[in-house]
N, C-alpha and C positions, 0 to 999 in steps of 0.2 A: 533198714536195708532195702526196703522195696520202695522207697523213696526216691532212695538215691540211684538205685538201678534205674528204676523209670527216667531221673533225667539224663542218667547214662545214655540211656538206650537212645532218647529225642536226641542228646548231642552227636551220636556214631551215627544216626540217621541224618541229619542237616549235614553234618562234617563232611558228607559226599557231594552234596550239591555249594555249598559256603564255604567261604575263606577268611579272615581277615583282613585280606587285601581287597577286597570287595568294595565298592563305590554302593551309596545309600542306593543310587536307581539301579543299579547291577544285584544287590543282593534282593532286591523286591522281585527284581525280574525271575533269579533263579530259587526264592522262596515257593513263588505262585506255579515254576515248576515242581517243584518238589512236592508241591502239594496235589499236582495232578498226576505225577507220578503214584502217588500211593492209592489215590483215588482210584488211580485205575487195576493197580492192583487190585485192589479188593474189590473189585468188579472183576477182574479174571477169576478172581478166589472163589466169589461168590457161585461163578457160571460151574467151576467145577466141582464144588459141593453139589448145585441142583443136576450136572449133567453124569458125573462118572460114582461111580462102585468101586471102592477100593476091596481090594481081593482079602479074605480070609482065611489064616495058616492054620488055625486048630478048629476043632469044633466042640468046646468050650461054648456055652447059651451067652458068656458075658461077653463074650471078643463080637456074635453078631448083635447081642444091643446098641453096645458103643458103637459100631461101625454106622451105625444109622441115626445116631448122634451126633456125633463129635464132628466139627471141620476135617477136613483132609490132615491139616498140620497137625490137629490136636491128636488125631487119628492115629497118623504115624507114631507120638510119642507113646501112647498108651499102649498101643503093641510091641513099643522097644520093649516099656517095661512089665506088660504081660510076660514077653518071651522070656526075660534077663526071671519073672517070678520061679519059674521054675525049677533053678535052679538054688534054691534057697527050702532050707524047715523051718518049721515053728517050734520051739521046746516051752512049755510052760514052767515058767521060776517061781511066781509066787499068786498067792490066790486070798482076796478078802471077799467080804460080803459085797462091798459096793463096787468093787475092780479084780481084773485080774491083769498080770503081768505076765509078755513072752518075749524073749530071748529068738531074734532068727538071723541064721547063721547062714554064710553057704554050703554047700558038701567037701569040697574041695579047698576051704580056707585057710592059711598059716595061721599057726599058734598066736602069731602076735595080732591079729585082725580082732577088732572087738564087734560084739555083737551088735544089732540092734533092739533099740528096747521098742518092744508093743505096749500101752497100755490100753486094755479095755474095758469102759462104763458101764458098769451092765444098765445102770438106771437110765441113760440116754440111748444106750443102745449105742455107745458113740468109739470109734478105734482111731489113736493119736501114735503115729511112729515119732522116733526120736531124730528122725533123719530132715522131716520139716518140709519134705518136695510137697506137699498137698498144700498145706500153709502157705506155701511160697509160690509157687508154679500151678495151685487149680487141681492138680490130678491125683488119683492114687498110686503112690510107690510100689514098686517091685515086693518091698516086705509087707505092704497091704493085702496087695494081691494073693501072696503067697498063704497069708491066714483065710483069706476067703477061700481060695482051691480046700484047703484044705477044713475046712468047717464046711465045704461043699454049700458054700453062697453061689449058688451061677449068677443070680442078677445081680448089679450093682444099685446099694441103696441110692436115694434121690439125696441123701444128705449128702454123696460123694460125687454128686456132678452140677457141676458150676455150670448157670446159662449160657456166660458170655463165653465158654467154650463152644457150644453146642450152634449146631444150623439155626435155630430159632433165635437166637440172642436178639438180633435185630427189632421181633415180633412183640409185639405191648409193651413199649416201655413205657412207664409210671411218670409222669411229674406231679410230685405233694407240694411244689411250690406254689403258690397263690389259692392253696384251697379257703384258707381263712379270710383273705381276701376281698372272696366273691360276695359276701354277707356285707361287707367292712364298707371297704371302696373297689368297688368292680373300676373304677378309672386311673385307679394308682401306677405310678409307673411298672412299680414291679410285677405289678395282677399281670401289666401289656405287654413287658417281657417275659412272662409266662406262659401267655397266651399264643405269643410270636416263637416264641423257641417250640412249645407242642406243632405247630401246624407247620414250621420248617421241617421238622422231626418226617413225619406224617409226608410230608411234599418229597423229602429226599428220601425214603423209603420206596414209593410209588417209581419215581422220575429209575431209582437204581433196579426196581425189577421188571420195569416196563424194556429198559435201554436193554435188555438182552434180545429180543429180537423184534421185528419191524413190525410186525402184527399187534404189538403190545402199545408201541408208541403210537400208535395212527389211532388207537382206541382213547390212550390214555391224550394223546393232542384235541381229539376231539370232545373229550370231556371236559377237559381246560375252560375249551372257548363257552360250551356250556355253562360251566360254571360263574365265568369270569363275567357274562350274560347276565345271567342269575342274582349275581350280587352286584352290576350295576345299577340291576331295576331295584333291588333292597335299596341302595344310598339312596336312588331319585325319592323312591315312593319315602323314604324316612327325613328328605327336606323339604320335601312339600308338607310333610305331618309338624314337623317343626316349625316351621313359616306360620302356619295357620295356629298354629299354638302360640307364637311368639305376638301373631295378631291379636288374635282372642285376648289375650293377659293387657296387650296394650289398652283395647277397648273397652276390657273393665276395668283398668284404673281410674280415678277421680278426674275429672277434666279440671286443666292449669286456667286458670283466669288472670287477667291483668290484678297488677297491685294496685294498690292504693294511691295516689296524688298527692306526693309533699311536698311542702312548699321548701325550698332550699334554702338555706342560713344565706344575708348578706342577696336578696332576691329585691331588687329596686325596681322601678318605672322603664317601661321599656323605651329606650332611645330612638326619638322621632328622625324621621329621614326629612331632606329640605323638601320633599315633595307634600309632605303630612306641614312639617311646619309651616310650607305657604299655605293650604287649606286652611287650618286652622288659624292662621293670620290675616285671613280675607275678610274683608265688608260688606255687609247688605247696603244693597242699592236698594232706594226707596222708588226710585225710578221706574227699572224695569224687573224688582224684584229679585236677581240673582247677585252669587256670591264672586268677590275677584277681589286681587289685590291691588292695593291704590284706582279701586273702582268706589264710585259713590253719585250720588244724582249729580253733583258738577261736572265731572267727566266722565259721564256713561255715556258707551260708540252709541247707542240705540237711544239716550234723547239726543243726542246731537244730530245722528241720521233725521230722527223726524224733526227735529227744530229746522234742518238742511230742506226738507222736503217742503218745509210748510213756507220758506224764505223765497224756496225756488216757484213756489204753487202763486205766491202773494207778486213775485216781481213779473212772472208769467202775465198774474190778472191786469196788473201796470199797465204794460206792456202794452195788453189789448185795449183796455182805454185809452190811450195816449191816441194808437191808432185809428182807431172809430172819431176820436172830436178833435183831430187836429186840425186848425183852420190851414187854408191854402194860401198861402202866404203870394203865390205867384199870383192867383187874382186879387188878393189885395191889393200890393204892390200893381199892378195892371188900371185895377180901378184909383187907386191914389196917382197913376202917372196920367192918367185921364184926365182927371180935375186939376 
């Protein structure tokens, strides 16, 4: 039953803001209202649990407990059924060692109205009506109430008040998720959603009781940027520490050397270019000592230069004898025309 109520209650709450006729971007838009709608609710809620005192009709020790308690809403419901106790007795029907049972009735009830059953644990100290509002709703009934007036309980035990009614709900909540974890794998994804869901918890707690008035946010703004400071210089200083760790590890590893030299399968003589082939095809000159091709003492330029030189030296020396002893032919001739 408390299942199905619950998704009850989500669909009568959406149903006011959603339709079926709704377009996908139409209902996102009026989802993310709806969500700021309640949101803000319960920041009014919240303002008028820490700001106003709801009034008290009896004076009764348990009515001013709960009133300093309880939410305002919860507030109101446990005074309807304070007031409504009064009007009800307790009769005891049966009695064992480990329980007792009571019958409570109103004063004014028709014949055909049946009673409700009390039973009481004595070994737990523990009172179950047959009516099930505590079970079901968190709070104590009318016919709880009415055996505690009368057993003269004024405080109400701590076994009968539920946190998440109470001002403080908000206050320590627990996550036992990723305790085993942290030993395990502190890196798991689930430890990081763990870790993420605590400190959003923690963050929307703050941001919700800061937003009540401006003195709170200008403190809590200002911590932020501290903080947010704070743990930049954690990342910096934590990858410079990892840099130099990740150097260190490099620098004692073994240093890589080249491999070895193998000779490859099907590795023949390396293909001479025409320029290697002409060297290699060239002849000593006996001549003048160097290498050429189709060079050899018969046609080397440097004996033929000097063989040129030595033709030119020999017809030059010619030359100049002819000059020096040639007779003069014109006094011959001269002295043979005389005779």
């Amino acid at each position: 039953m408390s299942s199905s109520q619950r998704s009850e209650g989500s669909h009568a709450f959406f149903k006011k803001y959603i339709s079926n006729k709704n377009s996908l971007m139409d209902f996102i838009t009026r989802f993310n209202r709806a969500l700021r709608h309640q949101r803000h609710n319960e920041l009014v809620a919240d303002h008028i649990d820490m700001n106003e005192n709801p009034k008290v009709n009896t004076t009764w020790p348990m009515e001013s407990q709960m009133v300093k308690l309880y939410t305002k809403k919860k507030w109101l419901e446990f005074q309807s059924e304070m007031i409504e106790s009064h009007s009800y007795y307790v009769q005891q029907t049966f009695t064992e060692v480990a329980s007792t049972v009571y019958h409570v009735m109103k004063f004014q009830s028709s014949s055909s109205s049946k009673p409700r059953v009390l039973m009481h644990d004595k070994q737990r100290d523990y009172i179950s009506c047959s009516c099930r509002k505590f079970e079901f709703e968190g709070i104590p009934c009318r016919h709880m109430l009415a055996f505690f007036r009368i057993n003269q309980v004024f405080h109400l035990p701590d076994t009968y008040i539920l946190k998440r009614w109470t001002r403080d709900a908000k206050v320590g909540a627990i996550y036992a998720l990723g305790e085993q974890n942290v030993i395990d794998d502190p890196n798991s994804e689930k430890y990081l959603m763990s870790r993420h869901s605590r400190l959003s918890y923690k963050a929307s707690v703050l941001v919700d009781d800061a937003s009540l008035s401006n003195e709170r946010i200008t403190f809590l703004d200002e911590q932020f940027d501290c903080i947010y400071k704070k743990i930049q210089e954690m990342s910096i200083s934590t990858t410079c520490s990892d840099r130099s760790q990740r150097k260190k590890s490099i620098d004692e590893t073994l240093g890589i050397i080249d491999p070895f030299v193998v000779r490859t399968k099907g590795c023949g003589k390396r293909l001479k270019s025409s320029k290697d082939k002409s060297t290699s095809n060239s002849r000593l000159c006996h001549g003048c000592g160097h290498r050429g091709v189709s060079h050899d003492k018969r046609n080397c330029p440097n004996l033929q230069q000097g063989v040129s030189s030595i033709r030119s030296n020999e017809d030059n020396h010619h030359i100049s004898l002819d000059d020096t002893y040639e007779p003069n032919l014109g006094s011959i001739a001269g002295s043979n025309n005389m005779r």
